[in-house]
Structures are given as structure tokens and as C-alpha cells.
C-alpha positions in Angstrom: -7.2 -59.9 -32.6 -10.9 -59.8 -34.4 -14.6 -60.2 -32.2 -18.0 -60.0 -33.7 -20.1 -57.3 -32.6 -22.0 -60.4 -31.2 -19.4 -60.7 -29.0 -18.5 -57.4 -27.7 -22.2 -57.2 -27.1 -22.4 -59.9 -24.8 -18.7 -58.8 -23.8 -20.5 -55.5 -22.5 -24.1 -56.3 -21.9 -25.5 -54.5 -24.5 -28.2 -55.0 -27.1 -26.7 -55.8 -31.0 -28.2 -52.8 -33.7 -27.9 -54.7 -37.3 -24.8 -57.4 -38.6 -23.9 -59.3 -35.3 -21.4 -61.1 -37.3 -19.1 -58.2 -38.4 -15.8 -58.3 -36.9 -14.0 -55.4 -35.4 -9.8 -55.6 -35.1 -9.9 -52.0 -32.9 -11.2 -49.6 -30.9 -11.1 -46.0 -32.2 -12.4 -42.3 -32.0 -15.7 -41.5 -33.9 -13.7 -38.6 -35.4 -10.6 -40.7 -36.0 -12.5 -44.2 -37.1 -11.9 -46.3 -40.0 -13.6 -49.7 -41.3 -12.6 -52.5 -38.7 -13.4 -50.2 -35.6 -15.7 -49.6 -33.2 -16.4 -46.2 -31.9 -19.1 -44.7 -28.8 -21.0 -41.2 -29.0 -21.6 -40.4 -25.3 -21.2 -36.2 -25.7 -23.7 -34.3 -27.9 -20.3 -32.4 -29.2 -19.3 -35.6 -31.9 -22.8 -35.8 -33.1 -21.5 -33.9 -35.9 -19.3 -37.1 -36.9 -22.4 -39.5 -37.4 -22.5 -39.1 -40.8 -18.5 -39.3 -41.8 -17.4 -41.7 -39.4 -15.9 -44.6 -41.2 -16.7 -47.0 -38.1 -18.3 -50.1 -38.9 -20.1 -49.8 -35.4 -20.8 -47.8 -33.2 -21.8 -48.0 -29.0 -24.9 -45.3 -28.3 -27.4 -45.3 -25.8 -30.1 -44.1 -27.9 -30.9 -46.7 -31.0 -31.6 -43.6 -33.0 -28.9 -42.6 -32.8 -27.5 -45.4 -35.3 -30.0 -44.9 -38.3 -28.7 -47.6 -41.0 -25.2 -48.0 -39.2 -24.3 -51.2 -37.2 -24.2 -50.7 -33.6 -24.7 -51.8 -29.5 -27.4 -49.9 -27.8 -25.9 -49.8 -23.9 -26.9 -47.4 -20.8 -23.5 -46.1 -20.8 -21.8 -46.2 -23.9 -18.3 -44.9 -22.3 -18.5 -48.0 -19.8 -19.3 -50.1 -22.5 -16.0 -48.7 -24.7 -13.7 -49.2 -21.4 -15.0 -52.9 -21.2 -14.3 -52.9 -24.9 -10.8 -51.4 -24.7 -10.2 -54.2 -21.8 -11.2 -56.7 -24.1 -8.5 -56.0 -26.9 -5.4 -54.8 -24.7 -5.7 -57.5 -21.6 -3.4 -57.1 -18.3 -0.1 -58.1 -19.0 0.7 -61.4 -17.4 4.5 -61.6 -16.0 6.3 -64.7 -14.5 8.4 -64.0 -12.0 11.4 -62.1 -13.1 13.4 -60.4 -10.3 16.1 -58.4 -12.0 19.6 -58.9 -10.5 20.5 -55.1 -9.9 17.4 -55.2 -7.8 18.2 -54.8 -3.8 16.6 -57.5 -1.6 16.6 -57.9 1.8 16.5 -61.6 3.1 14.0 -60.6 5.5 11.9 -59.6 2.7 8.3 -62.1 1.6 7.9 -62.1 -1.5 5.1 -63.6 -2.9 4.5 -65.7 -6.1 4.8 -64.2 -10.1 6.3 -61.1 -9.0 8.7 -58.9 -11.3 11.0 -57.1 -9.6 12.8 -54.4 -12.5 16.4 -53.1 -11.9 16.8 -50.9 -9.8 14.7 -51.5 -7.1 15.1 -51.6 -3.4 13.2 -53.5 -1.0 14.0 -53.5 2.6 13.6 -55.5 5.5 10.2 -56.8 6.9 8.8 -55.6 4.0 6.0 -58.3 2.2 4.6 -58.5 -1.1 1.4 -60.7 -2.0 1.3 -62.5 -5.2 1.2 -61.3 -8.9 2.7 -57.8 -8.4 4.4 -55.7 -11.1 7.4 -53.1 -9.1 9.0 -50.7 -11.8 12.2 -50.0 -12.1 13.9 -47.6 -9.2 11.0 -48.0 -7.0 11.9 -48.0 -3.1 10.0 -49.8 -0.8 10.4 -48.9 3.1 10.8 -51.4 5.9 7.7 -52.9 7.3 5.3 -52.4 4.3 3.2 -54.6 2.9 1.6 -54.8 -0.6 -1.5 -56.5 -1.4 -1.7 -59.3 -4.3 -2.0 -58.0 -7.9 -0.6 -54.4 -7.9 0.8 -52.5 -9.7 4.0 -50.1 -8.9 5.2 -48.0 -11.5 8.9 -47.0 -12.0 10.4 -44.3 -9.3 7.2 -44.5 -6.6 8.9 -44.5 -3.1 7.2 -46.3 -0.5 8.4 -44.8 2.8 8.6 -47.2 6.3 5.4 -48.6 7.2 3.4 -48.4 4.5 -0.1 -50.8 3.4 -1.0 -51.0 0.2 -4.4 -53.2 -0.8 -4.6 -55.9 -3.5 -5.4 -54.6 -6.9 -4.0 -51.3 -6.7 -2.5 -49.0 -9.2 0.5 -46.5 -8.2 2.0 -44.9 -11.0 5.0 -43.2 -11.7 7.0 -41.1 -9.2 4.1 -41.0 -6.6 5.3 -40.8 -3.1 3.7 -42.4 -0.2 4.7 -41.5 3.2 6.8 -38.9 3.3 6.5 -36.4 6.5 3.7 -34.7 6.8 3.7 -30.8 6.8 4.0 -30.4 10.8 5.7 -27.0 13.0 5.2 -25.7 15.9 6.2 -22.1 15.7 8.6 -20.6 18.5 10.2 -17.9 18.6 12.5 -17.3 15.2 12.2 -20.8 14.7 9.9 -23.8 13.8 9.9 -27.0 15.4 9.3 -30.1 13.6 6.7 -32.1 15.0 7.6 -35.8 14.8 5.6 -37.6 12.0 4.9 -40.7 13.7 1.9 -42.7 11.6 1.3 -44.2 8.1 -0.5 -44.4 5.2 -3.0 -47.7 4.3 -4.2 -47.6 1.3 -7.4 -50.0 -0.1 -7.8 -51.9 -2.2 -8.8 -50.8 -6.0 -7.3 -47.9 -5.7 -5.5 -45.7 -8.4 -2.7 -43.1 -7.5 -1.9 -40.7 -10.7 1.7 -39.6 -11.3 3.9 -37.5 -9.1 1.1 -37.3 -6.3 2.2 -37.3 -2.7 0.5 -38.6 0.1 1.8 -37.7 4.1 2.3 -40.6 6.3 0.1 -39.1 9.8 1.5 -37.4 12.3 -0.6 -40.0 14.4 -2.8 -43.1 12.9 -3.3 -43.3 9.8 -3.6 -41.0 6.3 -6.3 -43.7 4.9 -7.3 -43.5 1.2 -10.2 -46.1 1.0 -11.0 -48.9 -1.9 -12.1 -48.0 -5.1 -10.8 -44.3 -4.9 -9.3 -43.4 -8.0 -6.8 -40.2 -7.8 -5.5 -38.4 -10.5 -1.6 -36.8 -11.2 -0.2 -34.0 -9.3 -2.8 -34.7 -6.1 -1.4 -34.0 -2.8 -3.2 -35.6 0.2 -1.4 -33.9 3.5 -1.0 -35.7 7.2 -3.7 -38.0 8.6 -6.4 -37.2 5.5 -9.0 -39.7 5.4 -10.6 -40.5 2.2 -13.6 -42.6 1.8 -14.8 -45.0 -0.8 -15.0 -45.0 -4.2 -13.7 -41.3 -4.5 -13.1 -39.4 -7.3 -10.0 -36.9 -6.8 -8.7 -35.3 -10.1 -5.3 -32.9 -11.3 -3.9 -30.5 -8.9 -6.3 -31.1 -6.1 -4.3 -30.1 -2.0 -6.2 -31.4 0.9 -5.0 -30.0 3.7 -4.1 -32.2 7.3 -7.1 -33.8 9.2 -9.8 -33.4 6.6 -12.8 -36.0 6.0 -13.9 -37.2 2.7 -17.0 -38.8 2.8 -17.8 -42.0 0.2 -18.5 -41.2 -3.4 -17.1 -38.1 -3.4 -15.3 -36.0 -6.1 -12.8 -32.9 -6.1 -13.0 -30.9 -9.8 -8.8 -29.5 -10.9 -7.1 -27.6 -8.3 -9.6 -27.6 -5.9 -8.2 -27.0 -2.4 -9.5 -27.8 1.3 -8.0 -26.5 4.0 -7.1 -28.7 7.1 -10.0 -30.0 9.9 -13.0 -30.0 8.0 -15.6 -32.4 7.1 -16.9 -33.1 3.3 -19.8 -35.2 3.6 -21.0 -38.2 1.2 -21.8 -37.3 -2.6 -19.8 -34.2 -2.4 -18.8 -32.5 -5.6 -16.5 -29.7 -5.6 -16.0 -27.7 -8.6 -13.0 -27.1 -10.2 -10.8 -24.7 -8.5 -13.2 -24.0 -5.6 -11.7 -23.6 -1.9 -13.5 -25.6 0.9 -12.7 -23.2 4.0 -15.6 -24.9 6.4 -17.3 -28.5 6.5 -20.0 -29.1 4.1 -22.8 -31.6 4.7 -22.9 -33.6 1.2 -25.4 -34.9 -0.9 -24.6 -31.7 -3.6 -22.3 -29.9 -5.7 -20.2 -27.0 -4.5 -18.4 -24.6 -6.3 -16.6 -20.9 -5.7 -14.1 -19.3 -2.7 -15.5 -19.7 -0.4 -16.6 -23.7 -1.8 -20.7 -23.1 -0.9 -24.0 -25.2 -2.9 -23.4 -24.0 -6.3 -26.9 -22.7 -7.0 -25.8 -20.3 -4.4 -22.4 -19.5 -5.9 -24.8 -19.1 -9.3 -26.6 -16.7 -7.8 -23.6 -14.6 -6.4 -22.3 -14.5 -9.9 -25.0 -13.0 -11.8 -25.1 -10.6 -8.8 -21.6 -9.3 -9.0 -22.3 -9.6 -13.0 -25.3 -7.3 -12.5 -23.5 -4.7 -10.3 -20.6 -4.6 -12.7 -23.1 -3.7 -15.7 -24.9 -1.4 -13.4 -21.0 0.2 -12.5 -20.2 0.6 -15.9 -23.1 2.5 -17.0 -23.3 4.9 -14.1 -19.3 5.5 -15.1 -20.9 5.7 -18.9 -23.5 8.5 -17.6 -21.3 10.2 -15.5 -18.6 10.9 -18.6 -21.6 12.2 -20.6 -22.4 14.5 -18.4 -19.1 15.7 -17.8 -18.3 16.1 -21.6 -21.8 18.4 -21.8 
């Protein structure tokens, strides 16, 4: 499979820089490229492979950038490589093909073009819209319903009750549903509060590997369209997530918490249950959100606070550490004399 950078150009909305009639067969690292490829530079940390890139073209957002090269001048040259990565490895296209180890039940709707692998178990009441792809081993609860077009990897379990939008993406191993993390503590013993509710996902949305979400204790653990979540996320009772959400590695939000929309969570950031994350939140890698925030920033540190502020308390305690260590310097020297 061969375009002209004519074509990826118009493919991407960007701007041709020298041969529009070249073709390029791949898509490749700057550092890794060869003749036939096209590349991106979007971090100022491969500028130092402008000059021994064997590309024959290149996406950049500054036509400088290109000298004598051939090139596509873009806003967002890592946009503009995703759209070009779409362009040479399209979405697979199944027929229907429901394997016969797969477990049905009768009750089950089941839509048009679906593959069903072996495996899989789908049980009563349960209906799925047209064009979906459902891996190999994966269980699907009573009652749940999956939108048109998704996608669900080999070994997800779906527990009872479950809504899945059109268009969505659940990998591997995720599970959706299962109990939240609810006790009441008695004496010498804990008693398990019933775990009533569901889980709805939107639509767009994109579960990562091996992450667990907890149906609600009551209502509804809601993870809104266009959120994208990364692997090893876990998303606890009645959690609701709002739009177009970024939430990456090793991320625990605790029971009852608020996302606002166009938020993102930074590796193994934590929020504990009941609070409130406003819109355009960004919370730093491995910070801890202990009270609501309002939104509209970045936070960082442990306590999570507006990272200016958490700046600030570092070179602080960096200061007073300096300041410790010289005093303990001083005090040495005047012990010795």
C-alpha cells in the first residue's frame, strides 16, 4: 500500500513542503526511518535526528524545520501521524463469524456482522448492536447491552447489567462490574453492603488492559463518551467520569468521586472517595487528591494542591534542607576545633 505525500496531505489537512508526488509504503520513527517513510518531529528531543533521518518526509509544524527535505507542515504533527497510521492499517472488517464453542443464550439479540470467538459466553437478555468484534473467553452478564461497532478484547468480563456505548474499545482482561468495595464495620466483623447498581459506559470510550470498574452500590458508576482510560486504572463504586477524559496507568479513584469534562489523571495518581475534581483538571503523576478541587489548573503533590503552589513548597523544603546541612556542617567544625 503506496500514497503520495499529496495524498496524505489532504488525508491530514496539512500543507505539502516540496515533491507532492513521492510515494510513501510506511509510517516510521525519525530515529528508525528509511527511504519510503514518513516520519513527524513534535518533541525538541529528535531534533538531533534531522539531519540522519533517512525519511523521505517528514510531518512538522514549523516549515523550518524541513530545510531541503520533503515534508507536511500541520498544527499538530502527532495528530497528523495518527491520521496517517489510520490511513495505512484500517479497521479490520469481519463478517459474521460466531464460533461454535461460543455459549449463546436464545434470549440473546444479536445484531448484524458480529464475531463471536470461542470461548465466549453470552447470557440471557443480553443485546449486541451491529458490527461488534467479542474476543475469545469474554463473559457477558445478563441484561447488558453493547452499542454498534465495539470492540471487546479476549477475557473482559462484563458482569449483569452492564451498558456499553457504540464505538467503544475494551481491551484485554478489563472487568466491568464487579462489586464495588462496600463494609459496614461491626464488631469483629464487616458486613457487606449489597452492590446494587451498574456501570454505563459512552460512547468513544477506550478501557486499557486489566482495569476494573465497580458496578454502584446505587445508580450508576458512569464513564462518559470520548474518555479514553489507560491499563491497570481502577474506577471504584458509583465514580462518575465526565467527557472526554484523560485517565492514564495505575490511576485509583476512590467511591463517589466527580470528574469534571476534559480532565486528566498523570500515573498512579489516587483520589480518595467523595470529592469533587472540577473541569480541565490536571493531576500530576503520583499526586493524591484528599479534598475537591475547583478545575481550570494543574495540580500536583500529597496533598494534590495548584502546582505553582506545590513548586513553591518544594524549593522551600529544598532550601531548609541546604540550610540543615550546613548548620550540621558548622556544628562538626566547631566540634573538631
Amino acid at each position: 500500500m503506496k500514497f503520495s505525500l499529496e495524498e496524505i496531505a489532504l488525508h491530514v489537512d496539512g500543507t505539502v513542503l516540496g515533491d507532492s508526488s513521492i510515494q510513501i509504503s510506511e509510517v516510521a520513527e525519525i530515529q528508525n526511518a528509511r527511504v519510503g517513510s514518513i516520519t513527524f518531529l513534535s518533541n525538541q528531543m529528535y531534533n538531533k535526528y534531522l539531519n540522519t533521518t533517512e525519511a523521505s518526509a517528514i510531518f512538522v509544524s514549523d516549515e523550518k524545520l524541513v530545510q531541503h527535505r520533503n515534508g507536511i507542515l500541520v498544527d499538530n504533527p502527532q495528530l497528523a501521524i495518527a491520521k496517517t497510521l489510520a490511513l495505512f492499517f484500517p479497521k479490520e472488517v469481519h463478517s459474521q463469524d460466531i464460533h461454535s464453542s461460543s455459549n449463546i443464550d436464545s434470549s440473546a439479540n444479536i445484531g448484524k456482522n458480529v464475531t463471536v470467538q470461542a470461548g465466549a459466553v453470552i447470557e440471557n437478555g443480553v443485546v449486541i448492536g451491529d458490527d461488534v468484534f467479542i474476543g475469545a473467553n469474554v463473559f457477558i452478564g445478563k441484561n447488558s447491552k453493547i452499542g454498534s461497532d465495539c470492540r471487546i478484547y479476549q477475557n473482559v468480563v462484563i458482569y449483569h447489567s452492564t451498558i456499553i456505548g457504540d464505538r467503544s474499545i475494551i481491551h484485554g482482561s478489563v472487568v466491568l462490574g464487579c462489586d464495588g468495595f462496600g463494609f459496614v464495620q461491626g464488631k469483629n466483623q464487616h458486613f457487606k453492603i449489597p452492590q446494587t447498581g451498574r456501570v454505563v459506559i459512552g460512547e468513544d470510550v477506550e478501557i486499557g488492559a486489566n482495569s476494573v470498574i465497580d458496578r454502584a452500590t446505587i445508580g450508576e458508576t458512569i464513564i462518559d463518551k470520548m474518555t479514553k482510560i489507560d491499563n491497570l486504572v481502577h474506577v471504584g463504586h458509583n465514580v462518575q467520569i465526565g467527557k472526554a477524559c484523560l485517565i492514564t496507568a495505575q490511576v485509583g479513584i476512590a467511591g463517589s468521586t466527580k470528574v469534571g469534562d476534559n480532565s486528566q489523571m498523570g500515573g498512579q495518581a489516587g483520589v480518595v472517595p467523595h470529592v469533587e475534581i472540577g473541569p480541565n483538571s490536571i493531576i500530576a503523576a503520583k499526586s493524591g487528591v484528599t479534598k475537591s478541587l475547583t478545575g481550570n489548573q494543574m495540580y500536583g503533590g500529597y496533598p494534590a494542591r495548584p502546582i505553582r503552589d506545590q513548586h513553591k513548597r518544594d524549593a522551600v523544603h529544598r532550601e531548609v534542607s541546604l540550610l540543615k546541612q550546613k548548620v550540621q556542617q558548622l556544628i562538626q567544625g566547631s566540634e573538631r576545633n
